[in-house]
N, C-alpha and C positions, 0 to 999 in steps of 0.2 A: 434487452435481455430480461426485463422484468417489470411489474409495474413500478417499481419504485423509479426505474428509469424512464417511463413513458413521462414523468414529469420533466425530462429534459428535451425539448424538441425543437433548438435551433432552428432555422432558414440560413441559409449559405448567407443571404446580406447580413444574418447580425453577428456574421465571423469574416468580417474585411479577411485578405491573403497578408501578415507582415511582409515589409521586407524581406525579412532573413528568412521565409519560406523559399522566395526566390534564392537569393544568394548564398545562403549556406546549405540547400538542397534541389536547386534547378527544379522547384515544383513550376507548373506552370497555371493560369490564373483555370484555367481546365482542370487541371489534376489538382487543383487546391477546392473546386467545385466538387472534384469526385470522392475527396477527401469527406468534404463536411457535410455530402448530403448522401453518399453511397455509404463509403468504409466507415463514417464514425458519426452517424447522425445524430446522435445523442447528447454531442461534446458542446459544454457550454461555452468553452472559451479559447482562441486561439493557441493561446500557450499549451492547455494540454495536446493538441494535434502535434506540434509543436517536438513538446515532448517524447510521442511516439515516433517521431521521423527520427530523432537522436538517439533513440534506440535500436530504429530500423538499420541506422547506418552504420553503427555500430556493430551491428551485429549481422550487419551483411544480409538483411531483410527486404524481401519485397513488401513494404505497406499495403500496396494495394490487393494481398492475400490478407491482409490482415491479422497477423502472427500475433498484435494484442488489442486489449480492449482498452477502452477509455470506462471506469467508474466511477460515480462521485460516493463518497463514501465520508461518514460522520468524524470527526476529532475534538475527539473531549478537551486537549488539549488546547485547540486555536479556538474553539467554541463554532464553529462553522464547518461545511463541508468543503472538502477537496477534491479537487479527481486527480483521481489517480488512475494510471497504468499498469494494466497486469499483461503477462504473457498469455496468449490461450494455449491452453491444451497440444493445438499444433506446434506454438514455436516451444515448449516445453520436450514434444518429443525430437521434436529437430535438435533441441540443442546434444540430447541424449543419445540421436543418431553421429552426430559430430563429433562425440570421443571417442568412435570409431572401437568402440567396446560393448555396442549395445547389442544383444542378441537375440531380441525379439521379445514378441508379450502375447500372453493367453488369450482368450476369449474373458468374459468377467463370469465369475460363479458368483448367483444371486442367493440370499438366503429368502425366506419365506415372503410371500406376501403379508403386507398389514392394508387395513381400512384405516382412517381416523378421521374426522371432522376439525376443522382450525377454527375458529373463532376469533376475531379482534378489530384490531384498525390497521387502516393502510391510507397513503396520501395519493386523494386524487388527482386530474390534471391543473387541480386549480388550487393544487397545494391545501384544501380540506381534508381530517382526518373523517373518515368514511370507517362504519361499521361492515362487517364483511362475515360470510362464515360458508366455509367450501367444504366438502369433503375430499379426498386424494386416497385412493389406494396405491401404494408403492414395497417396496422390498425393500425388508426390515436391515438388510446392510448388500454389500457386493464388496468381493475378492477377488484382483488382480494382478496377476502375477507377469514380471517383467525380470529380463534375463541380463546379463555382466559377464562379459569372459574376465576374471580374476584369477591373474596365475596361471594362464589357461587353460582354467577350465569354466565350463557352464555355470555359471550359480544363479539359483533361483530368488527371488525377491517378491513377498507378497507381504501386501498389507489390509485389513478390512476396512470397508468405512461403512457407517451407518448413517442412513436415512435421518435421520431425526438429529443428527450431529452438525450432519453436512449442509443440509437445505437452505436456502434463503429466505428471510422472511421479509413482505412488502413494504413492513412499516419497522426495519431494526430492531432495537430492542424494544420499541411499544407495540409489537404484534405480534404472534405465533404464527400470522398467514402465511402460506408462502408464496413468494413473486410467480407469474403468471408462466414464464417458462419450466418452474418444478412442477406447478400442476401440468401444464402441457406435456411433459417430457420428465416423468418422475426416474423412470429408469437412464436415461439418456443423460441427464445431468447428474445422478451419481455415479453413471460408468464413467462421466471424465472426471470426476472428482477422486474415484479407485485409480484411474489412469494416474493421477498426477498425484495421489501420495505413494505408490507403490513405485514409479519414478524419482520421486524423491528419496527411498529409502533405498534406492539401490547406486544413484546419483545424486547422492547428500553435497557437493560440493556444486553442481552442476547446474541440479533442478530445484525450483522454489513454488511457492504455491498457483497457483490458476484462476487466473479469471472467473471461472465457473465454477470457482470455490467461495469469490472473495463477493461475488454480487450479492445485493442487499445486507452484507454484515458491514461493521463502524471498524475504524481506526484499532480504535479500544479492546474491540474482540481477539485482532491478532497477537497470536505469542511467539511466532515464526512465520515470517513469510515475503516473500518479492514483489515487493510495491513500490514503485514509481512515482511519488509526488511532484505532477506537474509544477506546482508553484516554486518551488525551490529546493531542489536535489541537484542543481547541476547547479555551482557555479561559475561566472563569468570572465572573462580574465580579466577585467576588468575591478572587479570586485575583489579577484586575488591579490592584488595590484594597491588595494584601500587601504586606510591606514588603521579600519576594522581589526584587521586579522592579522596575528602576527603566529605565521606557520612553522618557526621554526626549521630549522637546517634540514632533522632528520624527521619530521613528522608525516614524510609520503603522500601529501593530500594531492590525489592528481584533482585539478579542476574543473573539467571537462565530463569527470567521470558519471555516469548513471548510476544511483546508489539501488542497487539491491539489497532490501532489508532483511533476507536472508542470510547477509552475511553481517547485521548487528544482531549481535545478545541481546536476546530482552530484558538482562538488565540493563545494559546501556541507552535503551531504546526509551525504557521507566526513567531512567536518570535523567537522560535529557528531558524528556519532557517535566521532570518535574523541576529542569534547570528551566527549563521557557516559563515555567507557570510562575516561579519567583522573580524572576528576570522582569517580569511583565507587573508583578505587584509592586517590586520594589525601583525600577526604573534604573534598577545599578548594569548599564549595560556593560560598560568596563571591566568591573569584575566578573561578569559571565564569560565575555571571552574571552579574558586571561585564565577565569575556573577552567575552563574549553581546552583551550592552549596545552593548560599542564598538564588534565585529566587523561585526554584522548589522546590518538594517534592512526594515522593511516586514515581508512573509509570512514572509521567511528569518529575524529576530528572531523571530518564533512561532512558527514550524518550533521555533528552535532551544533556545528557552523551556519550551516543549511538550514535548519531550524530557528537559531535565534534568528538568525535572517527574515524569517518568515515574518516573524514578530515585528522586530526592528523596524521593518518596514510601516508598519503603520503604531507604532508605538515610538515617544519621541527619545533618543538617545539621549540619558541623563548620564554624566562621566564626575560623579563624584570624584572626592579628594579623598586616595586609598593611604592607608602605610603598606611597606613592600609586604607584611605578610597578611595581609588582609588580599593580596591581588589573585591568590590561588586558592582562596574561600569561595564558597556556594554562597548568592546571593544573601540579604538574611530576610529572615522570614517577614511575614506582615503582622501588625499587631494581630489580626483575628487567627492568625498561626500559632504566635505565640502563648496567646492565651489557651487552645486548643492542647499546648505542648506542656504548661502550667498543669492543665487539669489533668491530663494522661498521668504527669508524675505524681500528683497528689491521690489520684485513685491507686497507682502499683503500691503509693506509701503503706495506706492504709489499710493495702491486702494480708 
């Protein structure tokens, strides 16, 4: 989808078939071939494929149309990339066709053409950052318009997006360039971009953001939107089952579920991660999932489950020795926090 993706380019042998490709989706060691070198050639690692079948089936998808993409995409927060899963464009309007309220969409009205020159860095195939500088003419925003029987009657739904908001760029936040499919298809990729916010605003509960929105931007960028983090959004019963997590009677966590980040708040979204980032300095895992326990509930407790998990895993569980009201405290900070939190008060003092 872009150059920053041409950096990922698997061979089927360095993504063996898991078991539970077989067993928990009847793929076959064929269809697990047509997987990783047709539908999703880019995918570095079994798990995200993985991923996308637990969506597909979920949701009553044929994979092999390919309804989403696999992305890898930056996180400030685990300091490493993930990939993640988006919907494309298609299975966004499928989902919008499926609540049997969708009443059709415009053609896009483009606003003016612009020229403009990019300039920066972008990562080669061999992972060097490479000077780069292209020109792109494209249309300065596009408006589409998608329909809703509400009440029944017709209601219209339109939203603008603009070119320069929306594009991806090759090298994230170190480049202006954009990935090779905006220069290719500058119109083409803002009409699904118009497609799937103007969908969104008429399908706020329904539709979330796109694939062809989310390629080349970071974790960090999002303040709304339906991402799928292979590594740990779903999990295991097994896990549920640990003596990790203690879910409480009424807190709803199915654990099976695909988390669409559509439906966290970005503050909760900000909170946990800055629950992972102290959790990870301070080693008090105890008191994170107890924080966890008592803060959240429903998707946002697996949201935020999910996450320390992420961590935990390669970070070593330290279970200090808490008093009860220390168990539903935020980790505490690190010395280099502290003193950061020292100087802030010392500066409002003296204002």
């Amino acid at each position: 989808m872009s150059n920053q993706n041409r950096n990922y380019q698997p061979k089927s042998r360095d993504l063996p078939m898991p078991m539970a490709a077989q067993q928990g989706y009847g793929i076959s060691e064929q269809s697990w071939k047509v997987l990783t070198e047709v539908t999703f050639p880019t995918a570095k690692t079994p798990e995200a494929i993985l991923m996308a079948l637990d969506y597909c089936k979920a949701r009553k998808l044929d994979i092999f149309k390919k309804p989403v993409h696999i992305v890898p995409m930056w996180s400030a927060a685990l300091g490493r990339n993930v990939e993640t899963v988006w919907p494309s464009i298609m299975e966004i309007q499928t989902t919008a066709s499926r609540t049997g309220v969708w009443a059709g969409m415009d053609r896009p009205v483009w606003g003016p053409d612009i020229t403009k020159t990019f300039t920066g860095r972008y990562k080669d195939d061999n992972e060097q950052w490479q000077e780069s500088s292209v020109t792109v003419t494209f249309p300065e925003w596009v408006a589409v318009t998608v329909y809703r029987i509400v009440g029944g009657k017709r209601c219209a739904f339109t939203e603008e997006v603009y070119w320069l908001e929306a594009y991806s760029t090759a090298g994230g936040k170190h480049s202006q360039v954009p990935t090779a499919m905006w220069i290719k298809r500058p119109k083409g990729q803002l009409s699904k971009c118009g497609k799937a916010a103007s969908l969104r605003a008429a399908f706020p509960e329904e539709c979330g953001y796109a694939a062809e929105e989310m390629d080349g931007k970071t974790l960090d960028d999002i303040a709304d939107g339906s991402v799928i983090d292979g590594s740990a959004t779903v999990l295991n019963a097994a896990e549920v089952g640990s003596d990790h997590h203690d879910f409480g009677g009424d807190a709803g966590v199915d654990a099976n579920r695909v988390i669409d980040l559509s439906q966290i708040h970005p503050k909760v979204q900000k909170a946990v991660a800055e629950l992972v980032r102290r959790t990870a300095a301070a080693g008090a895992w105890k008191a994170a999932y107890d924080y966890a326990n008592q803060k959240f509930r429903g998707i946002d407790l697996t949201f935020a489950l999910a996450e320390l998990d992420k961590v935990s895993e390669v970070e070593p569980r330290a279970t200090p020795v808490l008093e009860q009201s220390e168990a539903t405290a935020m980790p505490p900070l690190t010395a280099k926090d502290m003193a950061m939190t020292q100087a802030r008060q010392a500066l409002s003092a003296n204002r």
